[in-house]
C-alpha positions in Angstrom: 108.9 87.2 158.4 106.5 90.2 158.2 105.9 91.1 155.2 106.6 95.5 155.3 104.4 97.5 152.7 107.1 100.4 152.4 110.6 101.2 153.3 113.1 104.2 153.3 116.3 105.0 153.4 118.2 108.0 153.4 121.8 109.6 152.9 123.3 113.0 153.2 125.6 114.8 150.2 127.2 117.3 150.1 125.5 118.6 147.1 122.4 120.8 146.3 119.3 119.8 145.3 118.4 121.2 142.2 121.9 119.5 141.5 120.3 116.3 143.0 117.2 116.4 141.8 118.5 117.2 138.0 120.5 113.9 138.0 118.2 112.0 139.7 115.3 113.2 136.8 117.5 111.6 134.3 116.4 108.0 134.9 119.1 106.6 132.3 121.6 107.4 135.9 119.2 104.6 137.3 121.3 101.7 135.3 124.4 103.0 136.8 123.9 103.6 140.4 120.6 100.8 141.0 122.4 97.2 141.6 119.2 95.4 140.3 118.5 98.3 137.7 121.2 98.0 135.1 119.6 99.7 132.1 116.8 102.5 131.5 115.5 103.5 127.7 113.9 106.8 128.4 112.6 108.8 125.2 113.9 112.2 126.8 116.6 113.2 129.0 115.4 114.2 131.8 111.9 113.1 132.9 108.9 115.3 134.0 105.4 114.4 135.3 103.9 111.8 132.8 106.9 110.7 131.3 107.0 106.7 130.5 109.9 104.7 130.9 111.3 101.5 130.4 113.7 99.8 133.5 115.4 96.4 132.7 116.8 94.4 135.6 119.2 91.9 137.1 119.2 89.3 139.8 121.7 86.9 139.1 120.6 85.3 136.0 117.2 86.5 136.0 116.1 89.3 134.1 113.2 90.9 133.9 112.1 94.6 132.4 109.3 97.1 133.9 107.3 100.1 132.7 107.5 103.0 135.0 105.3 106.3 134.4 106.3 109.5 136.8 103.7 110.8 139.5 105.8 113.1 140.8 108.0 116.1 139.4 108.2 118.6 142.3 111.8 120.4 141.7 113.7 120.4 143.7 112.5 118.3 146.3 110.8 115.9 145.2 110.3 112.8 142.1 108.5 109.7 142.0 107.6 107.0 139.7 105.5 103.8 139.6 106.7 100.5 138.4 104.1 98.0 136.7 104.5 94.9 134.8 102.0 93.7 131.8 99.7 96.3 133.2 99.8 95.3 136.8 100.8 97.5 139.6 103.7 96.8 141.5 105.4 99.5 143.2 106.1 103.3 143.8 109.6 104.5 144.0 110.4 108.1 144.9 113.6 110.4 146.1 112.8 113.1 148.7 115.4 116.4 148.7 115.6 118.0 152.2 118.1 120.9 152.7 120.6 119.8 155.2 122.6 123.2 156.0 124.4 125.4 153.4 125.3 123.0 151.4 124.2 119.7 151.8 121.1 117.2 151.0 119.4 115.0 152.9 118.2 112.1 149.8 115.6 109.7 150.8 114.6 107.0 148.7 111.0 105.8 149.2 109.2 102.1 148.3 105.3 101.5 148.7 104.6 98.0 147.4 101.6 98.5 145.1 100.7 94.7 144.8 97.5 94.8 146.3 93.4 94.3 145.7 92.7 93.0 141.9 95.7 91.4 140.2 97.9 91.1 143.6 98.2 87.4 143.5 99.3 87.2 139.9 101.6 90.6 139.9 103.1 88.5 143.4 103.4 85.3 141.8 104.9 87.4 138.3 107.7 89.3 141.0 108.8 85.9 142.5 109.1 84.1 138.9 110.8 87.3 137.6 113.3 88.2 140.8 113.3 85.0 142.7 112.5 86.6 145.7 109.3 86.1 148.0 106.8 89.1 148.7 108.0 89.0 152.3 111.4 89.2 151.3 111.1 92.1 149.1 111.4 95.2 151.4 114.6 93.6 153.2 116.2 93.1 149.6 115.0 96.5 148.3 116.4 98.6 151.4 119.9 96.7 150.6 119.6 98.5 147.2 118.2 101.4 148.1 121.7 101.5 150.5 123.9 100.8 147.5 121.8 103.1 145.4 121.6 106.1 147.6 125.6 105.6 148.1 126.4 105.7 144.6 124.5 109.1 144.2 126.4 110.5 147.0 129.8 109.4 145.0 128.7 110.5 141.9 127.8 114.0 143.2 130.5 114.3 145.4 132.7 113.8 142.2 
């Protein structure tokens, strides 16, 4: 399998973006809509540029947690974050907001895998003991997510 450096995904809702963006700024939603993501401890409510968080994840019996530190705080259209673990860099997550007519979004969820030049091999080796699943297998089970994900935002909005 060839192993693919970054994915998206997207989804339309029938929602606005400042709406969008607002709930998806409050990383704590992450442990409710992310199927590997199940909790977040955030020292704010909604997070800006700078902000450091905490994810904590699921994969069967494996758990595993993450520190996260957002890049990107561009409301209403656009926020990022990137994921390391004990210091080494593993990934860059973001949500893009595009106006889709009057009244509805188009949300893409971005990956970059960050695992490369000093420290890959061991941040590599730390992602396979952690989530059980191969570097090469990583964007394939990340875009699975990112579907479940990106549906559960459209539900929640939708509400």
């Amino acid at each position: 399998m060839k192993r693919l450096w970054q994915i998206e995904e997207s989804i339309l809702v029938n929602a606005g973006r400042k709406e969008l963006y607002t709930a998806i700024s409050r990383v704590k939603n992450m442990g409710r809509w992310s199927p590997e993501c199940f909790a977040v401890w955030c020292g704010t409510a909604a997070a800006g540029r700078g902000t450091r968080f905490v994810g904590f994840n699921r994969k069967g019996p494996l758990v595993w947690f993450t520190t996260c530190r957002v890049v990107v705080a561009d409301e209403p259209a656009e926020f990022a974050f990137r994921v390391t673990t004990f210091g080494l860099p593993v990934a860059l997550w973001g949500y893009r907001l595009e106006r889709a007519g009057e009244s509805a979004t188009r949300v893409t969820e971005y990956w970059r895998d960050l695992r490369t030049g000093p420290g890959s091999r061991v941040a590599e080796l730390l992602g396979r003991v952690f989530t059980g699943t191969p570097p090469a297998e990583r964007a394939e089970a990340n875009r699975s997510g990112m579907r479940a994900t990106l549906r559960r935002i459209k539900d929640d909005a939708e509400r």
